[in-house]
N, CA, C and O atoms as a printed pandas DataFrame, in Angstrom:
     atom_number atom_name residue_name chain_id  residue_number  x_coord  y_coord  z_coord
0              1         N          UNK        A               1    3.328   61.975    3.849
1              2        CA          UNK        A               1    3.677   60.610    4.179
2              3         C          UNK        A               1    4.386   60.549    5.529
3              4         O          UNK        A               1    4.624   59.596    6.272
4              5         N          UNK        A               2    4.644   61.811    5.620
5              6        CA          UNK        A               2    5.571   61.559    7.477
6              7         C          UNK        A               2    4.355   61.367    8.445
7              8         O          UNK        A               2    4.699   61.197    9.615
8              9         N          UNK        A               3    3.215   61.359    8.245
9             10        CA          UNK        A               3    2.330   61.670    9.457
10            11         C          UNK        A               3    2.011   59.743    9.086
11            12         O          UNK        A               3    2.390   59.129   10.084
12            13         N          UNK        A               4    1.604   59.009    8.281
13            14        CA          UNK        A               4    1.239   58.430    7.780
14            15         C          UNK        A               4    1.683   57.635    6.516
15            16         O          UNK        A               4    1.153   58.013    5.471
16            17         N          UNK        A               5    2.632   56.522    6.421
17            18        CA          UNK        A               5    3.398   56.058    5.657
18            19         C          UNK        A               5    2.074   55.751    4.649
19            20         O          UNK        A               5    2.221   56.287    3.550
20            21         N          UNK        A               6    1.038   55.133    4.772
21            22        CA          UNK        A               6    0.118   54.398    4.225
22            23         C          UNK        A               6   -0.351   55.215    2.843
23            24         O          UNK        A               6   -0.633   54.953    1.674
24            25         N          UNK        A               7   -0.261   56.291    3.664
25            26        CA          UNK        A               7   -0.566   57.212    2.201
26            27         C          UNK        A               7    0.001   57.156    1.113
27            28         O          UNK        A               7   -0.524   57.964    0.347
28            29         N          UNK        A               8    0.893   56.555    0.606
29            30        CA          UNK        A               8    1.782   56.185   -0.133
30            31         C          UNK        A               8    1.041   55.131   -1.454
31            32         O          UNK        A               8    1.203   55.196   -2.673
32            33         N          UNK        A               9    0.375   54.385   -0.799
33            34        CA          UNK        A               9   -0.369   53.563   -1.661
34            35         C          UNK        A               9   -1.364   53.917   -2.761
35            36         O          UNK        A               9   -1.795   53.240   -3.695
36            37         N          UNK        A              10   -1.671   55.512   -2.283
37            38        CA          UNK        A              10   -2.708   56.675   -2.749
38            39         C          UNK        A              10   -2.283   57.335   -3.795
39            40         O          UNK        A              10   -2.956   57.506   -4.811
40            41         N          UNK        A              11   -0.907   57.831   -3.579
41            42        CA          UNK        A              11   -0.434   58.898   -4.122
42            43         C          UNK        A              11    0.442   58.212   -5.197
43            44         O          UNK        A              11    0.832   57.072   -4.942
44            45         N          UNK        A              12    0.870   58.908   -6.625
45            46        CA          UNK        A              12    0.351   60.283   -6.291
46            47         C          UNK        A              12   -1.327   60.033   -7.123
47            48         O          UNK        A              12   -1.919   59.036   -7.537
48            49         N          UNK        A              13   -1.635   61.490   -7.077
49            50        CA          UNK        A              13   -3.041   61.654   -7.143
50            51         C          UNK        A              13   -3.532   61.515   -8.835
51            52         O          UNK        A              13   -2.884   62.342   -9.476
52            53         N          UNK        A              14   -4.297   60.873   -9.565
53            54        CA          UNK        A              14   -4.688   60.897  -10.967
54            55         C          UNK        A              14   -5.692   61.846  -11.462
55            56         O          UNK        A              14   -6.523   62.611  -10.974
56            57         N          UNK        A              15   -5.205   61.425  -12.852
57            58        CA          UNK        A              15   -6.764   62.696  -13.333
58            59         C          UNK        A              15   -6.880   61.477  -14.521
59            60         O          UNK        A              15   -6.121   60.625  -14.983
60            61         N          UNK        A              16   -8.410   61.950  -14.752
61            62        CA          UNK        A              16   -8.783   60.964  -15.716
62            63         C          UNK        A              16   -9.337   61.547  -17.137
63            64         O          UNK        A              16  -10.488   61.969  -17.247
64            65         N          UNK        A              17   -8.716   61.534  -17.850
65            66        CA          UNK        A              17   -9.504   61.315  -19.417
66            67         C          UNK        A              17  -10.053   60.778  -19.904
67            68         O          UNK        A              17   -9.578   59.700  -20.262
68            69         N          UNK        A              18  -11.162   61.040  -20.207
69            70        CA          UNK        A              18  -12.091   59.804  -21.188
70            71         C          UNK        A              18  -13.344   60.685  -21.901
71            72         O          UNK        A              18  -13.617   61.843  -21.583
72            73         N          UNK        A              19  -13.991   59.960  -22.847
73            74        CA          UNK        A              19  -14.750   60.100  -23.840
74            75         C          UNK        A              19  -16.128   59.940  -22.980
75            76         O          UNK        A              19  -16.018   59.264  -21.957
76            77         N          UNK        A              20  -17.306   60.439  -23.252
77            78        CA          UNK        A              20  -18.514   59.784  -22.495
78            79         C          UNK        A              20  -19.262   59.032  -23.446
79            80         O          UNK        A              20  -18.627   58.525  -24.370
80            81         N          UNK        A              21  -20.594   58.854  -23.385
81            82        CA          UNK        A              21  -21.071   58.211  -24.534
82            83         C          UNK        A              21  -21.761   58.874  -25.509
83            84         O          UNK        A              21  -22.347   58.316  -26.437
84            85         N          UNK        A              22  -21.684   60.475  -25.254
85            86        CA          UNK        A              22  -22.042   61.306  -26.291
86            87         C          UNK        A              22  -20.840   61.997  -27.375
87            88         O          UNK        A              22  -20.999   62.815  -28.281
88            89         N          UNK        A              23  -19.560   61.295  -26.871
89            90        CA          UNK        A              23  -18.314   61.891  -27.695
90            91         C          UNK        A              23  -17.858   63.183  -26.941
91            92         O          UNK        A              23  -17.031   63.951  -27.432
92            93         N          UNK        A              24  -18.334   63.343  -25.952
93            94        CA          UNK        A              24  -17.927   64.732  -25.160
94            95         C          UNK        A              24  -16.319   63.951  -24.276
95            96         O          UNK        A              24  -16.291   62.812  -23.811
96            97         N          UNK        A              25  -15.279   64.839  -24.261
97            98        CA          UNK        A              25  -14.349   64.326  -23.617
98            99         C          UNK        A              25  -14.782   64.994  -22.155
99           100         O          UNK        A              25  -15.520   65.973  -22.042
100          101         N          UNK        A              26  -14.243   64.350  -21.195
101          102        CA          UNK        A              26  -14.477   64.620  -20.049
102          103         C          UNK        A              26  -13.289   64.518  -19.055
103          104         O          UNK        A              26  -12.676   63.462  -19.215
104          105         N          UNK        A              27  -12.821   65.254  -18.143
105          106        CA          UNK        A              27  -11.413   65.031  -16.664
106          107         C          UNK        A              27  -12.804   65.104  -15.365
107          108         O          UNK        A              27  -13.829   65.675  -14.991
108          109         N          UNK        A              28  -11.772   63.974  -15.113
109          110        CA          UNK        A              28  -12.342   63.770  -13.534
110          111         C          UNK        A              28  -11.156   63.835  -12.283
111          112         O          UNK        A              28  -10.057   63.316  -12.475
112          113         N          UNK        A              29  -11.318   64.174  -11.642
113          114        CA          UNK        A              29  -10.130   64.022  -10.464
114          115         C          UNK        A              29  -10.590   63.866   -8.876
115          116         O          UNK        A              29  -11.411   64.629   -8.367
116          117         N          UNK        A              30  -10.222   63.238   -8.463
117          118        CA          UNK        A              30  -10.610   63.336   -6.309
118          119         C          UNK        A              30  -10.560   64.227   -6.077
119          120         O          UNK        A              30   -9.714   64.751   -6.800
120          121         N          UNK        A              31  -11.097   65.111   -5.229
121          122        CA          UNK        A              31  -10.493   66.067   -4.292
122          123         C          UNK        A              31   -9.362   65.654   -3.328
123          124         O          UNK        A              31   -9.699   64.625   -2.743
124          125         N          UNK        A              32   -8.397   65.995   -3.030
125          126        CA          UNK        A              32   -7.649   65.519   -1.622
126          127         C          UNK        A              32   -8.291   65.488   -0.394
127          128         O          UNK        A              32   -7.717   64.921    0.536
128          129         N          UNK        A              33   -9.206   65.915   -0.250
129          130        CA          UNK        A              33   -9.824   65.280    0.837
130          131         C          UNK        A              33   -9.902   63.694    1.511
131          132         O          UNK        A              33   -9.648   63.289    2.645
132          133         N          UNK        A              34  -10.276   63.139    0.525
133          134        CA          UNK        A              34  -10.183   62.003    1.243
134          135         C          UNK        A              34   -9.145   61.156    1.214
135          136         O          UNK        A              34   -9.235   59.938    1.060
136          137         N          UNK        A              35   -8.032   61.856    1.379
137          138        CA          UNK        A              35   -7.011   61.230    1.549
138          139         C          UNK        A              35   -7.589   61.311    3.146
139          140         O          UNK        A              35   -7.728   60.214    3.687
140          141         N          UNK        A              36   -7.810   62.071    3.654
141          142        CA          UNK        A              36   -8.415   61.971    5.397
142          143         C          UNK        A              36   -9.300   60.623    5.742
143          144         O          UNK        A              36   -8.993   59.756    6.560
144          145         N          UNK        A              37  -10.268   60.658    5.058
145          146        CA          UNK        A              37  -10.690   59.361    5.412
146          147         C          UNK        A              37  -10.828   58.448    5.412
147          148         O          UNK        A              37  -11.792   57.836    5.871
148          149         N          UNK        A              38   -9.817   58.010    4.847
149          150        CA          UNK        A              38   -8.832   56.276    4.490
150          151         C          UNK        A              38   -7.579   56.064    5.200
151          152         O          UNK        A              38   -7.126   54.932    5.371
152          153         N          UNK        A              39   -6.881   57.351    5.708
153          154        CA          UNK        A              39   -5.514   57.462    5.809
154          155         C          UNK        A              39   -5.491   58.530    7.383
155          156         O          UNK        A              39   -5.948   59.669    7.289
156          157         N          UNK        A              40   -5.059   58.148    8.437
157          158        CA          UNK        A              40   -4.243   59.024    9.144
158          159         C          UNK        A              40   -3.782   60.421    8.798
159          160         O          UNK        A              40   -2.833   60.880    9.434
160          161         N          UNK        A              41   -4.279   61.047    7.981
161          162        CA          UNK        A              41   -3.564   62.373    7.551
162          163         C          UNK        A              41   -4.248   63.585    7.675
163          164         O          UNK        A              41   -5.142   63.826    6.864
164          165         N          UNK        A              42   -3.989   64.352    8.514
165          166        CA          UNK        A              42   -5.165   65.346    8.852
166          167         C          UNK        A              42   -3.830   66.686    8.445
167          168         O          UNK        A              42   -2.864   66.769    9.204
168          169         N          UNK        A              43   -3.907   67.378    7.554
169          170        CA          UNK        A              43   -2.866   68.439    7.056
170          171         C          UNK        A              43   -3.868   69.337    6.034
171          172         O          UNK        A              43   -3.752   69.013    4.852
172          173         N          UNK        A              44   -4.759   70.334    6.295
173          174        CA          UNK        A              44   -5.272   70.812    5.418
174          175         C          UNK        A              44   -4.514   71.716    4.942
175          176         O          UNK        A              44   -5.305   72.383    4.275
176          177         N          UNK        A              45   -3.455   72.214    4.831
177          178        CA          UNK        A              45   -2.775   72.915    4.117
178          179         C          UNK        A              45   -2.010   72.416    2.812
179          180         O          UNK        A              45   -1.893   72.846    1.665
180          181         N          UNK        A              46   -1.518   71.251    3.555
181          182        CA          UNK        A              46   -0.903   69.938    2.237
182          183         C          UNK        A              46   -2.227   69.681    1.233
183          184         O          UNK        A              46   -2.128   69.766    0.009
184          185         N          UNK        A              47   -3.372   69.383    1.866
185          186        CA          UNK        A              47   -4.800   69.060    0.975
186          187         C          UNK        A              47   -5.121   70.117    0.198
187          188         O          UNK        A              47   -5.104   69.870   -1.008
188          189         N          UNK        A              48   -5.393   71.156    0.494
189          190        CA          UNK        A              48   -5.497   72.516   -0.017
190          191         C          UNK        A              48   -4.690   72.866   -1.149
191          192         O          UNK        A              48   -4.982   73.443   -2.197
192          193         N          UNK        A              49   -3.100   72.171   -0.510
193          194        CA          UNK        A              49   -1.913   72.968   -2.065
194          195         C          UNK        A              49   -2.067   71.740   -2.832
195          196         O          UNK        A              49   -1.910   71.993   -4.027
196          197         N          UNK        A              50   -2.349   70.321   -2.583
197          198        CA          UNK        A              50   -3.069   69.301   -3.711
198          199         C          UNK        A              50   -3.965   69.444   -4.397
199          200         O          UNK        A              50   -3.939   69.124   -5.585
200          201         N          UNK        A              51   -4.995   69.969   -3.801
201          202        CA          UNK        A              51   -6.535   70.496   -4.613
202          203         C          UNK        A              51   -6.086   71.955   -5.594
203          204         O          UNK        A              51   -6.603   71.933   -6.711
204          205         N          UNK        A              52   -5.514   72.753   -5.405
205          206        CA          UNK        A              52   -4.693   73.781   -5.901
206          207         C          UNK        A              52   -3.884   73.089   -7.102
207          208         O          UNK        A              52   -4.466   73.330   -8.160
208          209         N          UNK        A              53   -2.962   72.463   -7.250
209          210        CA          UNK        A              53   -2.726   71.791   -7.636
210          211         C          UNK        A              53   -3.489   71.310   -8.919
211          212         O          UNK        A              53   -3.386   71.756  -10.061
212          213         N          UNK        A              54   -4.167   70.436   -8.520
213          214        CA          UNK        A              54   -4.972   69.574   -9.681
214          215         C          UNK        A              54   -5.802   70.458  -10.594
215          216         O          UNK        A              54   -5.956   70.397  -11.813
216          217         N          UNK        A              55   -6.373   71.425   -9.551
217          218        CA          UNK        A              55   -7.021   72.053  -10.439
218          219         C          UNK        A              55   -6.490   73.007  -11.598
219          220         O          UNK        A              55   -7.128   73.391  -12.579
220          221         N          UNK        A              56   -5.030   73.333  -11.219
221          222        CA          UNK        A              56   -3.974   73.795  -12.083
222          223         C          UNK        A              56   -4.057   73.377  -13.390
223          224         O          UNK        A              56   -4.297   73.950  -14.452
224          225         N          UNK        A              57   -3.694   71.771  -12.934
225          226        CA          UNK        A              57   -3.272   71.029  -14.564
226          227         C          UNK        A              57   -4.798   71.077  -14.933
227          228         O          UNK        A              57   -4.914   71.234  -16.148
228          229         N          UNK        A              58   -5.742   71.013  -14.429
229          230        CA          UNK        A              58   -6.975   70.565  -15.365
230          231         C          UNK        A              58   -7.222   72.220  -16.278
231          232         O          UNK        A              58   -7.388   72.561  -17.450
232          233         N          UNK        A              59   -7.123   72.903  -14.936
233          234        CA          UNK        A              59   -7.231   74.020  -16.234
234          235         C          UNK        A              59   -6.166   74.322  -17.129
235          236         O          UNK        A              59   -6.317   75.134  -18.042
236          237         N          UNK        A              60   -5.041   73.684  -16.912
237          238        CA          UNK        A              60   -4.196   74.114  -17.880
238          239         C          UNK        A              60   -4.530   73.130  -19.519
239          240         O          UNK        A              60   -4.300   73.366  -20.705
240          241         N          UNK        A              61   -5.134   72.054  -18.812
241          242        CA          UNK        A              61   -5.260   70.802  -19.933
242          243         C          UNK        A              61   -6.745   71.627  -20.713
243          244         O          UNK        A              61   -6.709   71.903  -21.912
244          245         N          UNK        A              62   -7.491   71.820  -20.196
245          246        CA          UNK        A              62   -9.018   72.601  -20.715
246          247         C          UNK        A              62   -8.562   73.786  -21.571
247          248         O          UNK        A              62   -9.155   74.342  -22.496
248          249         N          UNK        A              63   -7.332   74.043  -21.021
249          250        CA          UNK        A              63   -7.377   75.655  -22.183
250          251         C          UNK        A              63   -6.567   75.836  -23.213
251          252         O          UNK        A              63   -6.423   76.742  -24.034
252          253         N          UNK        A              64   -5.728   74.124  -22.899
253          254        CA          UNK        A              64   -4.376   74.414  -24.504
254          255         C          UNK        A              64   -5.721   73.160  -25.953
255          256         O          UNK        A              64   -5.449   72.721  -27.071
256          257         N          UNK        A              65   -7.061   73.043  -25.091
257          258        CA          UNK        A              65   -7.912   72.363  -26.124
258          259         C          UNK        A              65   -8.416   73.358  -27.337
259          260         O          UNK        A              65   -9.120   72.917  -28.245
């Protein structure tokens, strides 16, 4: 947010749960990437430890199932 206050409106980042229409549960999440192309923010290291990140909790959420 120091490079770019706007980003703020973004963050923080979601993950989504839901059912599909076969009863399969499913997570979805953004990549941080495009926080770049909406927003002033060019930091691939910050994007990188976000994507790191998410993918953390999803696998942590996938493996206590």
């Amino acid at each position: 947010m120091k490079q770019d206050m706007t980003v703020g409106l973004d963050l923080p980042l979601h993950i989504l749960v839901y059912e599909d229409f076969d009863k399969q549960v499913k997570i979805a999440y953004r990549d941080g990437s495009w926080l770049h192309s909406i927003h002033n923010f060019d930091s691939p290291q910050i994007v990188e430890k976000m994507n790191t990140i998410m993918k953390d909790i999803v696998s942590n959420i996938l493996n206590d199932k």
